[in-house]
Residue frames as qw, qx, qy, qz and C-alpha x, y, z in Angstrom:
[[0.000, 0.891, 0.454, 0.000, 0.00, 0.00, 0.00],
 [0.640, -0.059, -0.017, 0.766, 1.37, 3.13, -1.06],
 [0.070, -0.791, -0.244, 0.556, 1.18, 6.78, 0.08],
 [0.518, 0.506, 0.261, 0.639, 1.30, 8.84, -3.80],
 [0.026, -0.621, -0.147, -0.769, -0.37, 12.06, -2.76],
 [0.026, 0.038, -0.599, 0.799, -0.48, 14.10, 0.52],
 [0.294, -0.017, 0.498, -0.816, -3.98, 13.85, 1.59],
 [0.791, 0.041, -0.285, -0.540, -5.64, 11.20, -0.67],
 [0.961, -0.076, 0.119, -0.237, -6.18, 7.60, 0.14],
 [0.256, -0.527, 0.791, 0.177, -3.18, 4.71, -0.28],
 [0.778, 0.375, -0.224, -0.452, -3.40, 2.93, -3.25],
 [0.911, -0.106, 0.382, 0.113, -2.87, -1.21, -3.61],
 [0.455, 0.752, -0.383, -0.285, 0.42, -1.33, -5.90],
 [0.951, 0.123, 0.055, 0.279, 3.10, -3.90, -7.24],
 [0.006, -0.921, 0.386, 0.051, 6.46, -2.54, -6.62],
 [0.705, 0.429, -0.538, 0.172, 9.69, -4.07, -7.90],
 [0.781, -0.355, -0.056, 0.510, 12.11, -6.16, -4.92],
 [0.020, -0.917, 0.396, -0.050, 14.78, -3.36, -4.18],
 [0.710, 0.564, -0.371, 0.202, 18.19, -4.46, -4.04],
 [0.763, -0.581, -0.042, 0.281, 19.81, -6.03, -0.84],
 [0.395, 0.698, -0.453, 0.390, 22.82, -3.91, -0.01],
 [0.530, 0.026, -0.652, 0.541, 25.57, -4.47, 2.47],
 [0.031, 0.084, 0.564, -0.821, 24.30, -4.52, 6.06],
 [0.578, -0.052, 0.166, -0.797, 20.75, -4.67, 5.35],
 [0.195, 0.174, 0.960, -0.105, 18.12, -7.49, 5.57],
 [0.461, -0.087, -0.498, -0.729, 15.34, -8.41, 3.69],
 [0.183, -0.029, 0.856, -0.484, 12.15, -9.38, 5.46],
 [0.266, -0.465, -0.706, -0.463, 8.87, -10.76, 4.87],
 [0.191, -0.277, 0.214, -0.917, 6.32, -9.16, 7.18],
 [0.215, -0.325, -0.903, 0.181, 4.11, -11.11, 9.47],
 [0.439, -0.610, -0.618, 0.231, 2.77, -8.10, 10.95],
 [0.271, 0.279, -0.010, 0.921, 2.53, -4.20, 10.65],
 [0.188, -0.532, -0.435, 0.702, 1.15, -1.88, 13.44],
 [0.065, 0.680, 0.289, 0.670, -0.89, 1.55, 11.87],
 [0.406, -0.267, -0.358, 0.797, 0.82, 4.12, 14.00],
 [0.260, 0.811, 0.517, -0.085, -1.02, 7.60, 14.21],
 [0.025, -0.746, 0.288, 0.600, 1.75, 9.08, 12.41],
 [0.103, 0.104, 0.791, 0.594, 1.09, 7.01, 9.42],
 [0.147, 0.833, 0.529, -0.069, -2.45, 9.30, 9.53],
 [0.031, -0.874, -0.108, 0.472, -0.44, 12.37, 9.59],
 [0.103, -0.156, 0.601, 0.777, 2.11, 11.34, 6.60],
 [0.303, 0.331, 0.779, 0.438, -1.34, 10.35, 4.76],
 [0.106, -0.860, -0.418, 0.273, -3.39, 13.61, 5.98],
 [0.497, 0.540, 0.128, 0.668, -0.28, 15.33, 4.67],
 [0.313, -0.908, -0.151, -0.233, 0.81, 16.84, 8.09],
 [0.572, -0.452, 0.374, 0.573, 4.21, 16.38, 7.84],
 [0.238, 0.643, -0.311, -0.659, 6.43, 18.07, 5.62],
 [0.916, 0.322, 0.038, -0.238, 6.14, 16.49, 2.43],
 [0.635, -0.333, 0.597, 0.358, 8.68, 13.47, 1.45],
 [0.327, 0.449, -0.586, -0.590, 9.91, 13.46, -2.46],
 [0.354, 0.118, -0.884, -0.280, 8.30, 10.66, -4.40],
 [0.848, -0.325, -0.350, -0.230, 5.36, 7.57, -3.29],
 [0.075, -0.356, 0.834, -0.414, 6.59, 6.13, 0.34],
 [0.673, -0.362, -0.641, -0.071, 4.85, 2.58, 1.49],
 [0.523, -0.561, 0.237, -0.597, 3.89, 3.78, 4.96],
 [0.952, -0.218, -0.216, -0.023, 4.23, 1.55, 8.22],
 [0.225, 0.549, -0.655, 0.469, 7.16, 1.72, 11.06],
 [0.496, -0.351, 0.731, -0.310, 6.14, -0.85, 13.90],
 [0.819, 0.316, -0.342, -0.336, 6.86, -4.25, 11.82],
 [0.703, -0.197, 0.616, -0.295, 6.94, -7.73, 12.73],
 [0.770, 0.489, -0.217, -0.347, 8.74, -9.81, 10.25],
 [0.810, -0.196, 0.477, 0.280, 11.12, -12.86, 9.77],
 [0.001, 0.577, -0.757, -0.308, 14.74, -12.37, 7.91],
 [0.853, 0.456, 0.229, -0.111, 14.34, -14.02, 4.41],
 [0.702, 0.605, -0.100, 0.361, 17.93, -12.44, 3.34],
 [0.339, -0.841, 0.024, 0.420, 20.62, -10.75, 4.67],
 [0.217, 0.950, -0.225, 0.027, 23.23, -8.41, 3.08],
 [0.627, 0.263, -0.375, 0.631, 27.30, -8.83, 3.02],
 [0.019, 0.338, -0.507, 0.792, 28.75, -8.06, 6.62],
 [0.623, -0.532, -0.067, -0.570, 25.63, -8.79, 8.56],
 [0.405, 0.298, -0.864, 0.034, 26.29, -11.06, 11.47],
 [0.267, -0.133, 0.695, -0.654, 23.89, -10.76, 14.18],
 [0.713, 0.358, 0.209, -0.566, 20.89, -11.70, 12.07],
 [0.200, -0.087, 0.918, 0.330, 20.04, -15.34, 9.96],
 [0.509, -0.179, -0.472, -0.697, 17.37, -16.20, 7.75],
 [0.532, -0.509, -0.674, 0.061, 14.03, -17.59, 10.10],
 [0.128, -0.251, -0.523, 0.804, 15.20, -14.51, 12.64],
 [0.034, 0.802, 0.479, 0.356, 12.07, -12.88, 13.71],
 [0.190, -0.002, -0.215, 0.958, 12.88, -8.94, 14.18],
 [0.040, 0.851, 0.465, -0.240, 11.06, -5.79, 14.66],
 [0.381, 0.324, 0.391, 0.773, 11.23, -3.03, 12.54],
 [0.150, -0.778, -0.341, 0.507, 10.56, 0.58, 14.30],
 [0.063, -0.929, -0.160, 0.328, 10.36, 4.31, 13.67],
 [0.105, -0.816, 0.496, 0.277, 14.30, 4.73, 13.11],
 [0.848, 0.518, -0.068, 0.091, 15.43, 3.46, 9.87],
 [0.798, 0.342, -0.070, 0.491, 19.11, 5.11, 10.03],
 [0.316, -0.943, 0.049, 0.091, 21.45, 7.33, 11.42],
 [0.664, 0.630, -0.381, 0.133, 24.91, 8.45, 10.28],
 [0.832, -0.506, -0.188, 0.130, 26.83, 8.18, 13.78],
 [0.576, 0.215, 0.015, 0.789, 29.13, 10.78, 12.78],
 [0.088, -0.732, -0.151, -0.658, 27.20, 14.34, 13.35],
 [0.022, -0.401, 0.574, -0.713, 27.35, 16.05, 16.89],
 [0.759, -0.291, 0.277, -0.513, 23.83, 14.57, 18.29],
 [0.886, 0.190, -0.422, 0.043, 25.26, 10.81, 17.38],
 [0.593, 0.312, -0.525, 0.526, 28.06, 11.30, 19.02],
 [0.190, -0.278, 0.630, -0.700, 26.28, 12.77, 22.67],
 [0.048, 0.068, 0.949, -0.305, 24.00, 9.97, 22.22],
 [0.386, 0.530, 0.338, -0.676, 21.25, 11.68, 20.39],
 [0.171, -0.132, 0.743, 0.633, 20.91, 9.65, 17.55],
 [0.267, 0.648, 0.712, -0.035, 17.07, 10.10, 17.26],
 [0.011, 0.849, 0.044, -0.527, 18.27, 13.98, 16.37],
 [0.555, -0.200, 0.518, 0.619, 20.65, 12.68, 13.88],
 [0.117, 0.603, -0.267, -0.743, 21.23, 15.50, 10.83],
 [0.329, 0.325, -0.601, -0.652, 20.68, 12.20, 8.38],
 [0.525, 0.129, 0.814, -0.212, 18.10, 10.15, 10.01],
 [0.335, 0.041, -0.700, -0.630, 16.15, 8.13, 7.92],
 [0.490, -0.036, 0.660, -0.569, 12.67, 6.86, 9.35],
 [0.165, 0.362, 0.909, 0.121, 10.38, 3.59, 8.46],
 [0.097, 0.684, 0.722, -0.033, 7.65, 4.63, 6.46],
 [0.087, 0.944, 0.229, -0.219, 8.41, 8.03, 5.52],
 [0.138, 0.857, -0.441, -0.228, 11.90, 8.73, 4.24],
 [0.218, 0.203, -0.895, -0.333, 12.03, 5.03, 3.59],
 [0.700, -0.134, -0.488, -0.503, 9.43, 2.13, 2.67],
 [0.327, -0.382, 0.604, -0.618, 7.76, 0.36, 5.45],
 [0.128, -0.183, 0.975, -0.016, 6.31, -2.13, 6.32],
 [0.716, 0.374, 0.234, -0.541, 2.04, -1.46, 4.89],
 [0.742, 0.462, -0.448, -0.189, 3.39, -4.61, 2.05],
 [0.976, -0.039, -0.120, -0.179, 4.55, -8.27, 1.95],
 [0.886, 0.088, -0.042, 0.453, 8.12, -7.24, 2.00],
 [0.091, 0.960, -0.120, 0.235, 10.67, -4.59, 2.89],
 [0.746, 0.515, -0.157, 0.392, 14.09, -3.63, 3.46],
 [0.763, -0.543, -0.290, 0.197, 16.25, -2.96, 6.83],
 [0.295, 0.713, -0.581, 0.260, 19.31, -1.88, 7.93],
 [0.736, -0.281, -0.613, 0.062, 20.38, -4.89, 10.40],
 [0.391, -0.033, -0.472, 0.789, 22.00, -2.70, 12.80],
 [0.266, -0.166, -0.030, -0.949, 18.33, -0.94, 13.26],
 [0.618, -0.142, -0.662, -0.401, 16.44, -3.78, 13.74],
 [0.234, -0.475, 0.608, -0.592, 15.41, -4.81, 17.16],
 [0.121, 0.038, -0.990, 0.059, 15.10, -8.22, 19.07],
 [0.548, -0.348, -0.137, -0.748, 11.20, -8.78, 20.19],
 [0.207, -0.221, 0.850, -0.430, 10.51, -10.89, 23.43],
 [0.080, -0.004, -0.966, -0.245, 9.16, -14.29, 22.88],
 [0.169, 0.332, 0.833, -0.408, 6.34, -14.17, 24.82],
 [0.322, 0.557, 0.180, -0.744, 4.64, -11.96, 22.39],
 [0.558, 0.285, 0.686, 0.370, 3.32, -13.24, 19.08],
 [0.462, 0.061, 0.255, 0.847, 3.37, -11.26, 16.03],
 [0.227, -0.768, -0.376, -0.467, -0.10, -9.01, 16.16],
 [0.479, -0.849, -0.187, 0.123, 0.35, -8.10, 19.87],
 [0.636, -0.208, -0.011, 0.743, 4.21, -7.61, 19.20],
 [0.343, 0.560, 0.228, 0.719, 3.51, -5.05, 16.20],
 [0.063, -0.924, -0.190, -0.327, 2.17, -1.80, 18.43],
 [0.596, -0.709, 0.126, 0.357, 5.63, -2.23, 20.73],
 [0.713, 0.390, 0.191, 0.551, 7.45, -1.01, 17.68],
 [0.186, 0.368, 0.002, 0.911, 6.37, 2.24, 18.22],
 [0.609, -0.677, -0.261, -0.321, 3.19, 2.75, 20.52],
 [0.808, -0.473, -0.253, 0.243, 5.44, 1.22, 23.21],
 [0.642, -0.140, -0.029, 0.753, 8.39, 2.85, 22.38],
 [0.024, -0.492, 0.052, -0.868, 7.82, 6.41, 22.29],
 [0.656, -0.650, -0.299, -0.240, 5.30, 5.87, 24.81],
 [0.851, -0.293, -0.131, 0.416, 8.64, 4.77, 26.86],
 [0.345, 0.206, -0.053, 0.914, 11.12, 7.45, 25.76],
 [0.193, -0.641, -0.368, -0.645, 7.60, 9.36, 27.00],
 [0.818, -0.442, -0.362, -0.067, 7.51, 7.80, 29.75],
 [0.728, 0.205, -0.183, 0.628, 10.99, 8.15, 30.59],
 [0.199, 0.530, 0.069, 0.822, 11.10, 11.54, 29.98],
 [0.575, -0.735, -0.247, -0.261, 8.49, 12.58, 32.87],
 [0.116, 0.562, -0.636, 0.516, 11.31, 11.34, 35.27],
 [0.069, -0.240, -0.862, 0.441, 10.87, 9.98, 39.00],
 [0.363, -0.134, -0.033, -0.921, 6.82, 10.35, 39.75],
 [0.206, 0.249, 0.882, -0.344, 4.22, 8.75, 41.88],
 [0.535, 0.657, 0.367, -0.384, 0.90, 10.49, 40.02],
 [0.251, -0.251, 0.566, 0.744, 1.37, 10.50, 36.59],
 [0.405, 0.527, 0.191, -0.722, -1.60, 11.67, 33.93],
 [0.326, -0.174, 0.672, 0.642, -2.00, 10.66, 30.62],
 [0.252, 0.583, 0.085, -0.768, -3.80, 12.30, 27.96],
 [0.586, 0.491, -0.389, -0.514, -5.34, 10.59, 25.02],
 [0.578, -0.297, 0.744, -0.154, -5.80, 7.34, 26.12],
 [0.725, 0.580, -0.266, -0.259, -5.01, 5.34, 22.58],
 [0.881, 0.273, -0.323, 0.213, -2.37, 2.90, 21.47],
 [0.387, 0.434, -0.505, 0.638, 0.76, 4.31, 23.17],
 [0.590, -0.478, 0.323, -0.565, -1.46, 5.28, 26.86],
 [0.905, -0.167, -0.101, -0.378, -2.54, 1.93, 26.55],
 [0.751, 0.213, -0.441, 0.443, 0.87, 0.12, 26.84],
 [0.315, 0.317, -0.477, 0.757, 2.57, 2.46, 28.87],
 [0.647, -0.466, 0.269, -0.540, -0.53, 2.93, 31.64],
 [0.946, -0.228, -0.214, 0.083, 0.43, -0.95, 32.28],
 [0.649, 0.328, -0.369, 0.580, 4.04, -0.47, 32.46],
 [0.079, -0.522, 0.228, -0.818, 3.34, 2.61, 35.17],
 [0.730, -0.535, 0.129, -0.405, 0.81, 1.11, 37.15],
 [0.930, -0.034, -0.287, 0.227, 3.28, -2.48, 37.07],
 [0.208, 0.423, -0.309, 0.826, 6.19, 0.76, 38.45],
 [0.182, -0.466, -0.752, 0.429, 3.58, 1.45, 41.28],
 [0.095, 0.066, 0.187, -0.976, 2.62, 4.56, 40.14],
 [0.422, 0.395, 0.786, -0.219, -0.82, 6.02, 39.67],
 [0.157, 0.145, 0.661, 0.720, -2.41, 6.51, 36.52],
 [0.290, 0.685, 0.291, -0.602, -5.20, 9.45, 35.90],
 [0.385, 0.232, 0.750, 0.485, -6.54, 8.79, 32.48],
 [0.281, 0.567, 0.208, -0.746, -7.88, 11.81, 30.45],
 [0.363, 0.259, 0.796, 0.410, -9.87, 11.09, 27.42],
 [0.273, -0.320, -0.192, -0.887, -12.20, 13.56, 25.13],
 [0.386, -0.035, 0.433, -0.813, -15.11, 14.68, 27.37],
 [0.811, 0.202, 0.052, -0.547, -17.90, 12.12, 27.16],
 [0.634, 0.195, -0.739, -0.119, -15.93, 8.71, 25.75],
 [0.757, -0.394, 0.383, -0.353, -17.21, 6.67, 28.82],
 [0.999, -0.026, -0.015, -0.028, -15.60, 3.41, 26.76],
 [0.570, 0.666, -0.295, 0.379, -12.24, 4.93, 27.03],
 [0.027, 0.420, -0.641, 0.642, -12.33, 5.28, 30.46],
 [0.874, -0.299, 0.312, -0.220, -13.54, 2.31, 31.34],
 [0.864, 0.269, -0.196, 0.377, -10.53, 0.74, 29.08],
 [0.305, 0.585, -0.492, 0.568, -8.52, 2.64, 31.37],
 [0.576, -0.527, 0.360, -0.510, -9.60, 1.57, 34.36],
 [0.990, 0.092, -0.077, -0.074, -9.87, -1.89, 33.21],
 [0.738, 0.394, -0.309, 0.452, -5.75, -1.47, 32.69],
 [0.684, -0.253, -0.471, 0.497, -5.08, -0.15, 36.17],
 [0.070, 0.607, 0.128, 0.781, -6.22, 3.59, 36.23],
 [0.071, -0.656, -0.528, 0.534, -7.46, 4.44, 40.02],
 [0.318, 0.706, 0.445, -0.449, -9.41, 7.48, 37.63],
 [0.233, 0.217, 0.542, 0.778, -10.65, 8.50, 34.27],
 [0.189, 0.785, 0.295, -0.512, -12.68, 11.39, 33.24],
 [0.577, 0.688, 0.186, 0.399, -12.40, 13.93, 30.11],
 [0.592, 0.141, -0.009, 0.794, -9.85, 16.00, 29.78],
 [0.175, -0.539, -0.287, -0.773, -11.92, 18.69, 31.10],
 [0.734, -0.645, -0.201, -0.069, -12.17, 17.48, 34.60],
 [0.048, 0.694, -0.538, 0.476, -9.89, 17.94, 37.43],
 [0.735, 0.049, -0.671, -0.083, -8.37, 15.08, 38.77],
 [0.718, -0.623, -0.287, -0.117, -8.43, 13.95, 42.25],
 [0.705, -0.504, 0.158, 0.474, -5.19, 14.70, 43.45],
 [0.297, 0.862, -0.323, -0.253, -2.31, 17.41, 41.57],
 [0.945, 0.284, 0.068, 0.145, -0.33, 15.26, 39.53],
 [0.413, -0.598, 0.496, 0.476, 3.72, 14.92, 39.67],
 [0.180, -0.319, 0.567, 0.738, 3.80, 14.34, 35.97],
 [0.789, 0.413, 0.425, -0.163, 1.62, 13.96, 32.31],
 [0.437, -0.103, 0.761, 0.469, 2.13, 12.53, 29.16],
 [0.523, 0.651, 0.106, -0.539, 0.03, 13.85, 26.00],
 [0.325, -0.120, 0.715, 0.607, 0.08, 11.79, 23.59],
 [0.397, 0.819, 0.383, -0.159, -3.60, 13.54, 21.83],
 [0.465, 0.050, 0.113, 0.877, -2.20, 15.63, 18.98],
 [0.163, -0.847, -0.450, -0.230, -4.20, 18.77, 20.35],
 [0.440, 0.243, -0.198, 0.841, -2.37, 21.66, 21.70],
 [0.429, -0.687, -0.045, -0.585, -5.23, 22.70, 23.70],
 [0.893, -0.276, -0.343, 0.089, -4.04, 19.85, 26.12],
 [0.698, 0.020, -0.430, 0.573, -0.78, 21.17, 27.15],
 [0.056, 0.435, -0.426, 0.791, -1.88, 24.34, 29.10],
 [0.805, -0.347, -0.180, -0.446, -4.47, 21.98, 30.50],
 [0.849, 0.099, -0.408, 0.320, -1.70, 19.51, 31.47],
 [0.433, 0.251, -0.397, 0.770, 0.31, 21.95, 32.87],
 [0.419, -0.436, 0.119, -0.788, -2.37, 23.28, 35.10],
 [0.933, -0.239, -0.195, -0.183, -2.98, 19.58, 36.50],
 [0.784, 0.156, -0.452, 0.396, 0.79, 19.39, 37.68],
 [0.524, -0.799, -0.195, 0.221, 2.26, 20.24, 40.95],
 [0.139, -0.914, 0.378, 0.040, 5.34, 22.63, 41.19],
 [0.291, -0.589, 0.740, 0.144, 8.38, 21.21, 39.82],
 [0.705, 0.437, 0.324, -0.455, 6.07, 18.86, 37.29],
 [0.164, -0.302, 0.725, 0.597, 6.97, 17.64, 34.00],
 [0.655, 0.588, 0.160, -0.447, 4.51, 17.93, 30.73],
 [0.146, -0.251, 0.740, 0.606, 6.46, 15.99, 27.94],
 [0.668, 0.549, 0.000, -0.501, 4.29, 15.83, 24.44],
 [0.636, -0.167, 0.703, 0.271, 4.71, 12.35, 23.13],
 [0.659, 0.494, 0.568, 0.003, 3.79, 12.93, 19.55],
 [0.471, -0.065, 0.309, 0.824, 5.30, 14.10, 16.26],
 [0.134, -0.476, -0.292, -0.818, 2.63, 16.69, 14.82],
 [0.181, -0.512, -0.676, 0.498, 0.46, 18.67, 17.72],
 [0.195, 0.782, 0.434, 0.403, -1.82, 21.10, 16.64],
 [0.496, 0.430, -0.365, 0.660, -1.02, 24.35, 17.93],
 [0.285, -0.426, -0.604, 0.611, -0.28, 25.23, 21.66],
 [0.093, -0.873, -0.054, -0.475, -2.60, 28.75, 22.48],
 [0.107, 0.440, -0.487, 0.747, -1.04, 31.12, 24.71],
 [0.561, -0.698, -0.400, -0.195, -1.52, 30.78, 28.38],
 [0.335, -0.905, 0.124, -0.230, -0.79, 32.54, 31.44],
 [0.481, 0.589, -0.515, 0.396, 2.91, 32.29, 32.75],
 [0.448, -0.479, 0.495, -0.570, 1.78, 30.86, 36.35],
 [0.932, 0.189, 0.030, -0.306, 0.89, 28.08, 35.08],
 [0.777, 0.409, -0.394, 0.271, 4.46, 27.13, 33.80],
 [0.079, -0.759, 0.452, -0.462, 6.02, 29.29, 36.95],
 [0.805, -0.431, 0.337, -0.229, 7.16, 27.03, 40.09],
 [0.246, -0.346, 0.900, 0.103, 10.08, 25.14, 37.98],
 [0.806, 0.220, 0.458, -0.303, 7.65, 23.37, 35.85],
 [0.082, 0.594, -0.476, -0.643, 8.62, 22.00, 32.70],
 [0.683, 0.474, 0.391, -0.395, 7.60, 21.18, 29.20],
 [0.227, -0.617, 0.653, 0.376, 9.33, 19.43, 26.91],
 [0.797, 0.432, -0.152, -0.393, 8.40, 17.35, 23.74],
 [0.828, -0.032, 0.560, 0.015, 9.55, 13.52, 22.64],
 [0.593, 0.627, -0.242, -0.443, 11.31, 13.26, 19.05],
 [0.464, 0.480, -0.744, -0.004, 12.25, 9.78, 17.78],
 [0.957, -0.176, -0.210, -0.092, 13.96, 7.26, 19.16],
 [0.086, 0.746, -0.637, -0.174, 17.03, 5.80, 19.90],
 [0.612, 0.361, -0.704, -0.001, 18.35, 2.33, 19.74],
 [0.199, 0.101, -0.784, 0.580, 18.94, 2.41, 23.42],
 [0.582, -0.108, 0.496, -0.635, 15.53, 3.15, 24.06],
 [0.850, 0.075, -0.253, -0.457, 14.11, 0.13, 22.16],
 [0.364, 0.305, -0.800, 0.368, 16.71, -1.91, 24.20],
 [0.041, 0.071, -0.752, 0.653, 15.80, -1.12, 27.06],
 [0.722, 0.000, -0.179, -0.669, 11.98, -1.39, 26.25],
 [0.654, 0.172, -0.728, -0.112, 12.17, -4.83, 24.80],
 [0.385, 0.098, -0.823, 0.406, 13.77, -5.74, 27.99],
 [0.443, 0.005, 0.475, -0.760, 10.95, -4.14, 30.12],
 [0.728, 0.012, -0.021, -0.685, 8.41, -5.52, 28.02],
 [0.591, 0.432, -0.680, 0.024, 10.07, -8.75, 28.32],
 [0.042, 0.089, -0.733, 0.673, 9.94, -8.40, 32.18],
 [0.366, 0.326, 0.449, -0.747, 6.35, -7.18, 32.52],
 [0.208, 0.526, 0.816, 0.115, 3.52, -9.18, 30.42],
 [0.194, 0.094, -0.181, -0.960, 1.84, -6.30, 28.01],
 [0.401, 0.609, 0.677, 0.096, -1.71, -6.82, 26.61],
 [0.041, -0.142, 0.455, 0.878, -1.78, -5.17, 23.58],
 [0.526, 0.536, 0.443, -0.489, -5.37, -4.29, 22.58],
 [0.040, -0.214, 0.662, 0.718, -5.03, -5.25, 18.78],
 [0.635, 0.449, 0.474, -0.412, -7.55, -5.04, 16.02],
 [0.472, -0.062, 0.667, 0.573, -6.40, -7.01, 12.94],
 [0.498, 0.750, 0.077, -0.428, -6.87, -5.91, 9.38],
 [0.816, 0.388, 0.361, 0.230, -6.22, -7.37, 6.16],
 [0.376, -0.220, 0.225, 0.872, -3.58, -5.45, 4.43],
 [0.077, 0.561, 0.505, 0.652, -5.95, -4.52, 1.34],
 [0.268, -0.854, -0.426, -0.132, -8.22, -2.90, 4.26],
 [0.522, -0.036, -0.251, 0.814, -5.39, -0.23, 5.33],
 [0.199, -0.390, -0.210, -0.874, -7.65, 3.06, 4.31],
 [0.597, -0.569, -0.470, -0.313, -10.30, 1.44, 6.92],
 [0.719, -0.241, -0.407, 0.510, -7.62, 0.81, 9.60],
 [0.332, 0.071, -0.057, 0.939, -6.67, 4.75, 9.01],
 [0.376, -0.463, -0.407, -0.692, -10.13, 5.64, 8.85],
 [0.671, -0.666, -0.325, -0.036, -11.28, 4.45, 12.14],
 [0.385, -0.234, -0.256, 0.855, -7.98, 6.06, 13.92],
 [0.219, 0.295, 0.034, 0.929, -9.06, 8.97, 12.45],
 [0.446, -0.550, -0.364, -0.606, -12.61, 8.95, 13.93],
 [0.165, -0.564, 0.444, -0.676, -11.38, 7.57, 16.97],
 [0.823, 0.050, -0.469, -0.318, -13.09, 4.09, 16.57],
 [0.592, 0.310, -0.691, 0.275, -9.98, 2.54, 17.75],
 [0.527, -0.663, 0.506, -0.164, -9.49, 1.37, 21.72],
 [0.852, -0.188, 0.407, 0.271, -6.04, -0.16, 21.28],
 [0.038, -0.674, 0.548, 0.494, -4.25, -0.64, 18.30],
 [0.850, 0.354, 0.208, -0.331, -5.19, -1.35, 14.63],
 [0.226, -0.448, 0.797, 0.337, -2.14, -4.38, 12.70],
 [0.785, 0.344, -0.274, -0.437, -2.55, -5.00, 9.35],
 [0.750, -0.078, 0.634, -0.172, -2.10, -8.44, 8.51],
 [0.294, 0.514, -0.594, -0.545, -0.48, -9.41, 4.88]]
């Protein structure tokens, strides 16, 4: 399925096998996550990429080839295929350890072909191990739901209350991981979705409400992963002094001004971009430790437009993996 034009539909195509080069792997795909930044490349809210791009960065496939030089990876391995495609490891953010900043990333599914088709193309040294216990539908939304969620997560810091805002694929992962941490979780969803917040409660919420309410207790941190920019002087008005507001998402509509008391007291607001390597390490290994339930809702590949269609309306509780 391939993205031609910024804001129309993804058409079914035949595309030619690319050309295994050194260091990369060829995979077949078991198993591709629809992230809600494969709404904003098709919505045509990122900048625009030159040329068609097959869409799709949280894939779930088994090594059919590999490249000259590879050595960590054989045919039959099953990988995962995230977000970050490449990085040069030469430029200044590489080198302090900010390769999600890197000057030539390259990302799945947008500056290279992903994984919305039967096949696609790696680098092996990007690829990332996926913990058995998970089979290949529930694995696909820890490509990238999980992980950013995590680098989201992260980010926040040390915190016992912890908010989260848009309670969708990524909430859904990381409110387990938090509440399995001990913290609590205060789920805000649009005003009125009563089945969102019972699916947060259900996953260990002690409260949900709409994003319009005021939660029982001030909150040491939130997470926003809605792309809505009314949220974040809400957010920041729900934390306590010294607080942390991190935006987990790559497009956010924009922030309106708001009053400079709100931020005052050492709060602080800070935004998510990428990945690295090290955080999908160190994921894996969590999610490896701590049993996830992925809410998944399969879809035929052909049915990708539907899959994008119901994110867009909001349909979704969980996460929708196509299925070649």
């Amino acid at each position: 399925m391939v993205s031609e034009r910024r804001g129309r539909p993804l058409l079914r195509c035949e595309l030619a096998r690319p050309p295994l080069r050194p260091g990369q792997l060829r995979i077949k795909v078991l198993a591709c996550g629809v992230c809600r930044t494969d709404l904003h490349l098709v919505d045509g809210e990122l900048p625009a990429v030159s040329g068609p791009v097959v869409p799709g960065h949280e894939v779930v496939g088994r090594v059919i080839e590999v490249g000259d030089g590879v050595t960590r990876w054989a045919p039959g391995d099953r990988v995962g295929v995230p977000w970050l495609a490449h990085a040069c490891r030469a430029c200044r953010y590489c080198l302090r350890g900010q390769e999600n900043l890197c000057e030539a990333a390259r990302f799945t599914g947008y500056t290279a072909d992903g994984g919305y088709g039967e096949e696609m193309v790696a680098e092996a040294d990007f690829v990332l191990h996926i913990p058995e216990r998970y089979d290949d539908r529930s694995a696909a939304p820890l490509l990238c739901a999980g992980l950013i969620g995590y680098r989201t997560w992260a980010m926040a810091g040390p915190a016992q209350s912890i908010g989260i805002f848009g309670f969708g694929a990524a909430a859904h992962l990381i409110a387990q991981i938090a509440v399995a941490k001990g913290q609590r979780v205060y789920a805000f969803t649009r005003p009125g979705d009563i089945a969102a917040q019972t699916f947060a409660r259900g996953l260990g919420a002690v409260w949900a409400g709409g994003s319009n309410e005021a939660p029982p207790e001030v909150l040491d941190a939130a997470l926003i992963f809605a792309p809505v920019g009314d949220l974040v002087p809400i957010a920041l008005s729900r934390v306590d002094k010294g607080g942390t507001v991190v935006c987990g998402g790559i497009h956010m509509s924009d922030i309106p001004a708001f009053p400079y008391e709100i931020l005052w007291h050492e709060r602080v607001l800070r935004s998510v971009a990428n990945l690295t390597r090290k955080d999908g390490e160190a994921f894996m290994a969590l999610a490896a430790e701590i049993p996830l339930h992925a809410a998944v809702v399969p879809y035929a590949l052909d049915r990708a437009n539907e899959a994008l269609g119901d994110l867009r309306s909001g349909r979704l509780q969980g996460a929708a993996v196509l299925v070649p």
